[in-house]
C-alpha positions, 0 to 999 in steps of 0.5 A: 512763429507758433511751434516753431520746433526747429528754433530749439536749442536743446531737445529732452526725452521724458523717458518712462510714462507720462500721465497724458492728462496734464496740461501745460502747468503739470508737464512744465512742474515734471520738468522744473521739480523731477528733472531741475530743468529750465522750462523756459530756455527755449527746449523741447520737452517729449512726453509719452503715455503707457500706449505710446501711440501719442506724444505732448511737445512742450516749447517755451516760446517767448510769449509763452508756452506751445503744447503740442499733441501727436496721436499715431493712427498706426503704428506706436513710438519706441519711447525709452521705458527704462528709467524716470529720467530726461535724456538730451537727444540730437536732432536725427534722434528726434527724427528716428523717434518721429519715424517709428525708430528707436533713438539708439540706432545700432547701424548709425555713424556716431559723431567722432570726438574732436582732439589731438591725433597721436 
């Protein structure tokens, strides 16, 4: 199905900004040669420009690539600015980013890590 995003296995923020002019070769480049990310393992891919009212979603599908272009009329993203990295995130924080929230909610109950118990 094209864009299909619930099929991804893995979800990556581009964190920093993004020249939102390139196209599908440029953002596929940023993520094999700056990330040493596969493009082609069937992740999504979040990009965002200065003005953070707008978003490209790269999905490798396996025909070939979806673009995906948002553009907010009110409101911006809370894109993490802080570093020229890309960040695996879950997919409630795919939903709070999609929602006007930040990805790294204060109040949320975070997954307890599985082990032995004593």
């Amino acid at each position: 199905m094209l864009g299909d995003i619930s099929k991804a296995e893995r979800i990556y923020i581009v964190c920093g900004y993004t020249d939102m002019r390139k196209a599908i070769d440029g953002l596929a480049a940023i993520v094999q040669h700056n990330f040493k990310l596969d493009v082609f393992s069937g992740s999504l891919f979040l990009f965002c420009g200065k003005r953070c009212d707008r978003i490209k979603v790269l999905l490798w599908e396996t025909d070939g690539f979806v673009l995906m272009y948002k553009r907010l009329e009110n409101g911006r993203y809370k894109w993490p600015r802080d570093s020229q990295e890309a960040k695996q995130i879950t997919q409630q924080e795919f939903r709070w980013l999609l929602e006007g929230l930040t990805i790294e909610q204060k109040s949320a109950i975070k997954p307890a890590r599985t082990g032995t118990i004593c």
